[in-house]
DOTI-538813 format. One line per field, with one value per residue (C-alpha): residue number from 1; y, x, z. Coordinates in steps of 0.1 Angstrom, whole numbers, plus 5000, padded with zeros to 4 digits. Layout:
num [NUM/...];
north [Y/...];
east [X/...];
up [Z/...];
//
This chain:
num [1/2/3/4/5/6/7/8/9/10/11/12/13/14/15/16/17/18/19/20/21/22/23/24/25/26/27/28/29/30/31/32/33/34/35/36/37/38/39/40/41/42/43/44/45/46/47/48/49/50/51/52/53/54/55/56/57/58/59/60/61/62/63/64/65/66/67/68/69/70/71/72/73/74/75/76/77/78/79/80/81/82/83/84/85/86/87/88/89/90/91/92/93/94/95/96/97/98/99/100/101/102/103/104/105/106/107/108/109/110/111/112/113/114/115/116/117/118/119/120/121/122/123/124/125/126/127/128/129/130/131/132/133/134/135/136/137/138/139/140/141/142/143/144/145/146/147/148/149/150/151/152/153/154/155/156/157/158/159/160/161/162/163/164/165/166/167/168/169/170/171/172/173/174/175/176/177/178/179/180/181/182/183/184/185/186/187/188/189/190/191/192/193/194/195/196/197/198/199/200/201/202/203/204/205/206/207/208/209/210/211/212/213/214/215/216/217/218/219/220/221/222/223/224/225/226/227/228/229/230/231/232/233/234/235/236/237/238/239/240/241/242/243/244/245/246/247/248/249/250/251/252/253/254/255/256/257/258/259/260/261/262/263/264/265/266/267/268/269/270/271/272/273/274/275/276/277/278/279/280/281/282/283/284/285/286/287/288/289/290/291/292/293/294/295/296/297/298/299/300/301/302/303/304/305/306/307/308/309/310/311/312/313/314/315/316/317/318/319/320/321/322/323/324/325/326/327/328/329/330/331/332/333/334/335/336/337/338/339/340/341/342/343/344/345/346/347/348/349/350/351/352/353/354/355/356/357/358/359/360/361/362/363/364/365/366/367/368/369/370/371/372/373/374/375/376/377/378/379/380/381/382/383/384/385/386/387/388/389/390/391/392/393/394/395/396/397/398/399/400/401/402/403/404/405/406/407/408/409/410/411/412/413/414/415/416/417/418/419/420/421/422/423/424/425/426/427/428/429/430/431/432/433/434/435/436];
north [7350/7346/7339/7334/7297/7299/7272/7291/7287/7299/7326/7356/7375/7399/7436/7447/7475/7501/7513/7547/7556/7544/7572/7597/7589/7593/7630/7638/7621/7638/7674/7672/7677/7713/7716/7733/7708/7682/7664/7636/7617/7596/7570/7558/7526/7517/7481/7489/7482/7515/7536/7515/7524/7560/7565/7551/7575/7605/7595/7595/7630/7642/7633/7612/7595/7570/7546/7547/7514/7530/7532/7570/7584/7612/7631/7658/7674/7674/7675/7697/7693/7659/7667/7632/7602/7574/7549/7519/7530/7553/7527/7500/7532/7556/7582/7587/7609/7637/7640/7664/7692/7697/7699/7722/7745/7739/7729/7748/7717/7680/7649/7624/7587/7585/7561/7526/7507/7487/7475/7491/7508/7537/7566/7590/7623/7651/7668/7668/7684/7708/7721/7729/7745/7770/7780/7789/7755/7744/7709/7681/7645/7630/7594/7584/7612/7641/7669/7705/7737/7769/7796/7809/7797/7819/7811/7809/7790/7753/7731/7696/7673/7654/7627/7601/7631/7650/7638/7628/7628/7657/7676/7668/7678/7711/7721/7710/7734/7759/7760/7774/7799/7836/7846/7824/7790/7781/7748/7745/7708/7697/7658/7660/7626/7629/7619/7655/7665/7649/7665/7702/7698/7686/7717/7736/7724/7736/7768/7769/7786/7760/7766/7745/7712/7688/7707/7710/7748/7747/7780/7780/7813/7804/7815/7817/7804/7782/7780/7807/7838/7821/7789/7766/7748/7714/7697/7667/7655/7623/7607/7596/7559/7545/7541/7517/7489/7501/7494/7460/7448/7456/7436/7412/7409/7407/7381/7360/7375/7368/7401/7419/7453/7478/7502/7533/7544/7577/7565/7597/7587/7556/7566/7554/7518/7522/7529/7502/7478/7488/7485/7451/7441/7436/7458/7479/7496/7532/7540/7576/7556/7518/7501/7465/7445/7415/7387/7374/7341/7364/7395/7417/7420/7458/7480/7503/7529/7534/7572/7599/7606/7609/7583/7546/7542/7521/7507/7485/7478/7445/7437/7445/7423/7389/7403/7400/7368/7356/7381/7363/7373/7398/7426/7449/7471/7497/7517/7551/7557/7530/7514/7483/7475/7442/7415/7398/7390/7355/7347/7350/7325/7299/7299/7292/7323/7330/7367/7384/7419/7438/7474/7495/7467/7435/7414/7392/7359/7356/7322/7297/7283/7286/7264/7271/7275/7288/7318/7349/7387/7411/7440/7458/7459/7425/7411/7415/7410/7372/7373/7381/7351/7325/7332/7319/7294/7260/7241/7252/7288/7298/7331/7338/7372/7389/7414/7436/7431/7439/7477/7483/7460/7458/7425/7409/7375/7386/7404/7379/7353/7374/7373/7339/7333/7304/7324/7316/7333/7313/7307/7294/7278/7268/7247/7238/7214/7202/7188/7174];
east [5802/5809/5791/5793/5797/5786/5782/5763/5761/5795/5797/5813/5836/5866/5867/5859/5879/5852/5858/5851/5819/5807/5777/5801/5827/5811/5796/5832/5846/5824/5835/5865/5857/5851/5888/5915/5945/5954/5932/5942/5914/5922/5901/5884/5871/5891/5877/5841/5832/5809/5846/5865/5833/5830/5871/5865/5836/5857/5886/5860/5853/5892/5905/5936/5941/5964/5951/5980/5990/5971/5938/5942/5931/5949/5931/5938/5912/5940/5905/5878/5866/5840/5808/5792/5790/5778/5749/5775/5789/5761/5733/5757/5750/5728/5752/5768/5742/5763/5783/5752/5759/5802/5798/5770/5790/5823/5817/5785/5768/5762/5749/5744/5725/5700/5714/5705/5720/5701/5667/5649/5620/5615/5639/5633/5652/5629/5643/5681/5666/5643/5672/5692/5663/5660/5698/5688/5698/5680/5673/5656/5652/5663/5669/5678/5703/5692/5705/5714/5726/5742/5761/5759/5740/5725/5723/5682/5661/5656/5630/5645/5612/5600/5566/5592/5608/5646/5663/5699/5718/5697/5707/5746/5745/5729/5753/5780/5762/5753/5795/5794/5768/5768/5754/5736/5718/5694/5687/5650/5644/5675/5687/5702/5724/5763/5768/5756/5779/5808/5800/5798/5832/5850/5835/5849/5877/5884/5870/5831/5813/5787/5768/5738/5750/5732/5700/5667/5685/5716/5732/5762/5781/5789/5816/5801/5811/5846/5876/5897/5899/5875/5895/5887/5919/5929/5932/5935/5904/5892/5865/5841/5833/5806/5776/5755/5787/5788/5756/5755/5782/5765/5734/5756/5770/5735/5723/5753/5775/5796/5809/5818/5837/5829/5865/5872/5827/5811/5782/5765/5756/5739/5719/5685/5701/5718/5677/5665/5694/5686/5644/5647/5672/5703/5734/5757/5783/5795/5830/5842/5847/5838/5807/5808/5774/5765/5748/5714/5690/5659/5650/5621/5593/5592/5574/5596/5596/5627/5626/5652/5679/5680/5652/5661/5682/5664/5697/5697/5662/5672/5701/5675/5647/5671/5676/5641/5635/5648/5625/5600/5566/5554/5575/5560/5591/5577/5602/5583/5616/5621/5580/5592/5625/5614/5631/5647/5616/5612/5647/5642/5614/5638/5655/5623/5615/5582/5574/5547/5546/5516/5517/5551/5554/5565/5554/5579/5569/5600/5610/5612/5644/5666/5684/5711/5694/5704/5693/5702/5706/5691/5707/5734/5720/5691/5729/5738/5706/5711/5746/5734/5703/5730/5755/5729/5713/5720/5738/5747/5742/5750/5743/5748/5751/5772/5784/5759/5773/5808/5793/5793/5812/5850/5858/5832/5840/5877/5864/5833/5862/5879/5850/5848/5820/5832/5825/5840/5836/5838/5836/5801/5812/5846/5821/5794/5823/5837/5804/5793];
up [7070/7107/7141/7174/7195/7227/7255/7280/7318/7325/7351/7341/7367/7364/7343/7310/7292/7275/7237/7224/7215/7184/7179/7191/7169/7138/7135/7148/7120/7090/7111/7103/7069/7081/7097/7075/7095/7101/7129/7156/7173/7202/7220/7185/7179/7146/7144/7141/7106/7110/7122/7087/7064/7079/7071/7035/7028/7042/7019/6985/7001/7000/7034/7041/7068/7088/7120/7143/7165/7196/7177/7174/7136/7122/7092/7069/7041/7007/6983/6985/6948/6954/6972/6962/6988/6972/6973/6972/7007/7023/7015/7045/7073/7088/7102/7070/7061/7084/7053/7043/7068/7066/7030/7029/7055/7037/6998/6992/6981/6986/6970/6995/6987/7015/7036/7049/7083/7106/7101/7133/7114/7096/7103/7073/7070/7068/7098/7087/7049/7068/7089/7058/7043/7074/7069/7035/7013/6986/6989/6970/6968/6932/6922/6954/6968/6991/6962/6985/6975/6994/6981/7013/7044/7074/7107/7119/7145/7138/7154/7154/7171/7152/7159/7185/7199/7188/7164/7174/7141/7127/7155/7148/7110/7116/7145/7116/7088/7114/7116/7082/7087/7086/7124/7152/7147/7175/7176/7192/7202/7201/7212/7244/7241/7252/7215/7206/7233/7218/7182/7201/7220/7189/7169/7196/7196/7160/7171/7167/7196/7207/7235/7253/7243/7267/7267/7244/7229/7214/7202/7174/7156/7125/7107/7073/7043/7053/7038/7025/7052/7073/7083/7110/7127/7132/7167/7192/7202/7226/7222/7249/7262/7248/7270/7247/7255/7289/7293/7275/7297/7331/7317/7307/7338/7356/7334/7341/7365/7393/7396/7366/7370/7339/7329/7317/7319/7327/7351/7348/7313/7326/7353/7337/7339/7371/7387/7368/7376/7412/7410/7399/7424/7407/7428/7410/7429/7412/7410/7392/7363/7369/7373/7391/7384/7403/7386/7405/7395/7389/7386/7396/7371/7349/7330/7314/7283/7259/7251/7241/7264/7298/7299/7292/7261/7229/7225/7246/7247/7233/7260/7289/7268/7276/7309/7318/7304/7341/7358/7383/7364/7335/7319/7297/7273/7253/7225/7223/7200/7172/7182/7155/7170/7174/7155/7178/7194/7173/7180/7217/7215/7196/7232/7253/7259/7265/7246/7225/7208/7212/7193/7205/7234/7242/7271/7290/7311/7329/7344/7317/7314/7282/7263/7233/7197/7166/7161/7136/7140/7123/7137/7160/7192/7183/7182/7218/7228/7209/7227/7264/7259/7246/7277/7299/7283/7281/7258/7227/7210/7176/7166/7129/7108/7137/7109/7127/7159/7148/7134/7174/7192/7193/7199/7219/7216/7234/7260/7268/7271/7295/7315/7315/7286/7265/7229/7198/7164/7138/7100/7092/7055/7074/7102/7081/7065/7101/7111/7077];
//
């Protein structure tokens, strides 16, 4: 099992590259199970473990595919007879449940394990079932698997809202189902995220007609049952930068910047940060696709809400969290999207940080200085919260169980040290026996 070694206090200055978006990639990679050719995706993070795990499930569903030297994927459906995806690789991720809706639309059934991921609280699937039941699937829950069944499916009008507000992924495998319907599917209360935007210009792309994508109503014409006359064809498709990184980077580059210059971004997608970057006086300068952050000693004290895009992203709810551990007084971050994303809240504290968690909120005494610890994630984005803490505190920082980082991060350790950050990953077994 690996972690990270950090000796914080280093100042980070120079650019970072951004990868392709992980949340983006994935739906786009369980839609190509509705293409009929061969399909090329560029941009793709391949080193993710989430990207590798995603690819391994597609291939148990009858896909080949091949990772080219550029990081581009190039897939091709040989096998349409399995329409299981199994506990033993679902149970390791959430978005692998958008197996369900391609092989609805293309397969006429599925047997997906309901899936696992990060621990961020409870994210149950009621919404994704209850869309394929308004398309005219019959669904059921049965020893673990969501169990669905569609001879034919029929476009309708879904509501996707659920209690915390749209439901990203839910929205994603209905548009893909929808693909597969006879007539229109409206999608009422749809997630707004560019991820969802990314799913509708790949569908597209293989010749769905998606309209609305970035707003609360989506509209799709199906083309009914696929496969056979009604064939969907294969393309090139990029995929977009990833925001959550993009976003992590500028914070990192706040909380310990020099000046860091962020490559290859879409601002637009981050302009909840970029306003709160700017309220608690940290200066960004926006390029048409760079961000440059420069670090400052202390921030400006915030009360802020993570809520469904545009508003600020729970992702990195975390990231901003060690942020404001140098603020000059009392934060208050409240996650009106994942209220128990919390975890990392006790690891914090093992750097000096002085935090508590009351209800959906915690509240931040910024000022006290940190100092290295040992400290453990719990999941993706608690991980580069850990990460951003240990670059400026002193001493010493070990941060174990960075298997969660690596579901989202391409090589942070590499690009950290470009900046300047003095990280190391490292064996735990391999250093446990250097320092006995």
């Amino acid at each position: 099992m690996d972690k990270f070694v950090i000796h914080g206090g280093r100042k980070l200055n120079g650019s970072v590259k951004i990868s392709g978006s992980k949340n983006g990639s994935l739906p786009v990679l369980f839609s190509t199970l509705l293409s009929d050719g061969p399909v090329h995706l560029s941009n793709i993070p391949t080193e993710l473990r989430d990207i590798r795990l995603s690819l391994e499930i597609l291939q148990s569903l009858g896909a080949e595919y091949q990772i080219h030297p550029d990081g581009s994927v190039m897939l091709e459906v040989t096998d349409s007879a399995s329409t299981t995806a199994d506990y033993e690789q679902v149970s390791k991720m959430r978005a692998s449940i958008c197996c369900l809706g391609p092989l609805l639309a293309r397969r006429g059934e599925a047997r997906v394990s309901l899936p696992g991921g990060c621990s961020i609280g409870d994210r149950p699937v009621e919404l994704h079932t209850r869309g394929m039941e308004a398309l005219g699937a019959e669904v059921r829950i049965e020893s673990g698997y969501v169990v669905a069944k569609a001879p034919r499916l029929r476009g309708n009008t879904v509501y996707l809202s659920g209690p915390m507000g749209p439901t990203v992924l839910g929205t994603q495998n209905v548009m893909m189902a929808a693909a597969g319907a006879e007539g229109v599917t409206v999608i009422e209360g749809a997630a707004c995220e560019p991820e969802v935007q990314a799913t509708a210009g790949f569908l597209r792309a293989i010749g769905i007609v998606v309209e609305g994508d970035g707003t609360p109503v989506i509209r799709i014409e199906g083309h009914g049952r696929l496969g056979g006359d009604s064939c969907l064809a294969g393309c090139d498709y990029e995929i977009p930068p990833d925001r959550i990184e993009t976003g992590t980077y500028l914070l990192a580059g706040a909380i310990a910047g020099g000046e860091v210059v962020v490559e290859g971004c879409r601002p637009s997608e981050n302009s909840a940060l970029l306003d709160l970057l700017e309220r608690i006086g940290v200066p960004v300068e926006v390029g048409e696709s760079t961000l440059t952050v420069r670090g400052v000693e202390s921030v400006t004290p915030v009360d802020i809400a993570m809520l469904p895009y545009p508003a600020f992203p729970t992702d990195l709810q975390g990231p901003l969290m060690a942020l404001m551990c140098l603020g000059r007084g009392v934060s208050l971050i409240t996650d009106k999207v994942f209220p128990d994303r919390f975890n990392h809240l006790s690891e914090l504290r093992r750097f000096g940080a002085r935090i508590r968690k009351e209800g959906p909120s915690a509240i931040i005494e910024g000022g006290a200085p940190l100092s290295g610890a040992t400290v453990m994630a719990s999941d993706l984005r608690a991980s580069a919260c850990l990460v951003l803490a240990g670059l400026v505190a002193e001493g010493r920082t070990e941060v174990t169980r960075i298997y969660h980082l690596e579901r989202g991060y391409e090589r942070m350790e590499q690009k950290l040290g470009q900046l300047g950050a003095d990280v190391e990953k490292m064996d735990e077994k391999i250093d446990e026996r250097e320092m006995a």
